[in-house]
C-alpha positions, 0 to 999 in steps of 0.5 A, spaced: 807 101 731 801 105 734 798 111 729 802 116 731 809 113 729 806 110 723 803 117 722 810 120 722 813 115 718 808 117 712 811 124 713 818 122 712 817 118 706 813 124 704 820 128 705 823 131 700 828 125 698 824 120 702 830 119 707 825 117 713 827 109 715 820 105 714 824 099 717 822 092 715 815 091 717 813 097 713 809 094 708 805 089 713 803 095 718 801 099 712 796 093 710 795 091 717 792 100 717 788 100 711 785 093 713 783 096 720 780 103 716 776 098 711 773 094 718 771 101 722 769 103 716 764 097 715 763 096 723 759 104 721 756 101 715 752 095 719 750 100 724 747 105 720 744 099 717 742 097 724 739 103 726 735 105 719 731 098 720 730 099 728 727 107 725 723 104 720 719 097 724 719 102 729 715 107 725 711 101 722 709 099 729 706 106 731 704 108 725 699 101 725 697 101 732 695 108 732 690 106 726 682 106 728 681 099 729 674 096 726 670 091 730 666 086 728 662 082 732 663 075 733 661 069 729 660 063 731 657 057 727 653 055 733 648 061 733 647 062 726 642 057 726 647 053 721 645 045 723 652 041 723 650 034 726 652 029 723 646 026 718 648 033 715 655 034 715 656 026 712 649 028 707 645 022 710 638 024 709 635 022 716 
């Protein structure tokens, strides 16, 4: 049963004296739609969600990339003058 006929169904059963045939398998196809409609409806939801997280980490990343960097100079324990052979690391008095 395509969305069409089933449709149509519906507006029989809606009729004035509920004349239309709704065949056997009515109650199975009605549930079988709804559950259709529920997964669309969740498939949309996921997207939504999808896209805001991509819009926000996509905002995070320009927002931080164009953010004035601070350079500091580089530090080497070597040419601040800090001794570190090993009489002075083991605390041995030479």
């Amino acid at each position: 049963m395509d969305d069409y006929q089933f449709d149509n169904c519906l507006r029989d059963l809606a009729g004035p004296a509920g004349t239309g045939d709704a065949g056997s398998e009515f109650h199975a196809k009605v549930w079988q739609r709804i559950g259709q409609m529920v997964e669309a409806r969740d498939q949309r939801r996921r997207a939504v969600l999808g896209l805001a997280i991509f819009a926000v980490a996509l905002g995070t990343g320009v927002g931080v990339t164009q953010s004035p960097a601070k350079a500091e100079g580089a530090r080497t324990a070597l040419a601040d003058g800090t001794d570190l052979s090993p009489a002075v690391l083991l605390h041995v008095s030479p």
